[in-house]
C-alpha positions, 0 to 999 in steps of 0.5 A, spaced: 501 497 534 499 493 528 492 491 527 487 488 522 483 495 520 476 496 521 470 499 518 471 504 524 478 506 520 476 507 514 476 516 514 482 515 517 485 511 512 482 515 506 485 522 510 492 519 510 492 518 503 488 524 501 494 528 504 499 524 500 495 524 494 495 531 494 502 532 495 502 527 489 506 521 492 501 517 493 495 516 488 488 516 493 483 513 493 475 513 492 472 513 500 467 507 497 473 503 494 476 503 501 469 500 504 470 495 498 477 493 501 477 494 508 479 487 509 486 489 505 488 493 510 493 494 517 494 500 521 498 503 525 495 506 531 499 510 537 497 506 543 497 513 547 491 517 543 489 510 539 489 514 534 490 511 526 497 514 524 499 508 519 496 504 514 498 499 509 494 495 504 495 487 501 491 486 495 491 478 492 491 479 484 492 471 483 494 465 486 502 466 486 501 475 486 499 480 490 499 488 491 503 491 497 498 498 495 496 504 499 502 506 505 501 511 509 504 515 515 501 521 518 506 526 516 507 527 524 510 520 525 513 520 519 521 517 521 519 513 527 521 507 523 511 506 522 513 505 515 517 499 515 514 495 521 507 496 516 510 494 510 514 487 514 508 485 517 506 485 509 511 481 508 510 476 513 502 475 511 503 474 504 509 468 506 503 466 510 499 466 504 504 463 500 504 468 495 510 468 491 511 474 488 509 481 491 509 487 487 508 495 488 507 501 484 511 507 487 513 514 487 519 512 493 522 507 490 528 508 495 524 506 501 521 499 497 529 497 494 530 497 502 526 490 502 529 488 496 523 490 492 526 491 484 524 497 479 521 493 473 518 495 466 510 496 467 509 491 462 512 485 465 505 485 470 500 481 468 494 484 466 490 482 471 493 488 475 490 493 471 483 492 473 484 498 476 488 502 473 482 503 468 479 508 473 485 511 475 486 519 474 492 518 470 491 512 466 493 512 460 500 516 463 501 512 469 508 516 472 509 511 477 515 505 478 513 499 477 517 494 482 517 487 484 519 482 489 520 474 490 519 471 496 
């Protein structure tokens, strides 16, 4: 079951992206910026064990642009399709928002061209983006794929 995250789901949203960014296919974030941006985030949550197995982030950039950041499957559910459901209902609150243009960085980016997302250069992102990557471990030498899609 999807639903909005809460304060309570913050260490579960920080070991899920913990586990992949150190396997180094997703970049982790600090425990205090997922505080920050709780708001941003859905989960999944097993409706057996109620436990957080999923999680996904929309971050408003501008008027017309957000980020799709931070997605996550436990590693023992991953295949069950979670990933998808995550990113549709993403998809769907950013068309509710009237976002027109939604963009990711990645290290899948076959999992993302499946919602028609497309590989573009990082400079063809505005500025405003990145804010964040400032902070980042890997900036300047930032090793992800860029990709866009208009909605």
């Amino acid at each position: 079951m999807i639903r909005n995250a809460t304060i309570y789901d913050i260490k579960a949203i920080y070991w899920l992206l913990q586990e992949y960014g150190n396997r180094g296919e997703l970049l982790p974030r600090p425990l205090s910026r997922l505080y920050d941006h709780v708001r941003d985030f859905t989960v999944f949550e097993d409706e057996k064990s109620k436990k957080v197995v999923g999680c996904c982030a929309l971050q408003f950039c501008w008027e017309d642009l957000a980020e799709i950041r931070s997605i996550a499957v436990h590693p023992d559910y991953t295949r069950r399709k979670i990933g998808t459901e995550l990113i549709e209902n993403a998809l769907k609150e950013a068309l509710h928002y009237q976002i027109k243009k939604l963009f990711l960085l990645t290290y899948k980016p076959d999992f993302f061209k499946k919602f028609a997302f497309s590989i573009i250069d990082k400079s063809e992102l505005p500025l405003k983006i990145w804010t964040d990557c400032i902070t980042c471990v890997k900036y300047p030498d930032c090793d992800e794929i860029a990709m866009i899609k208009h909605l």
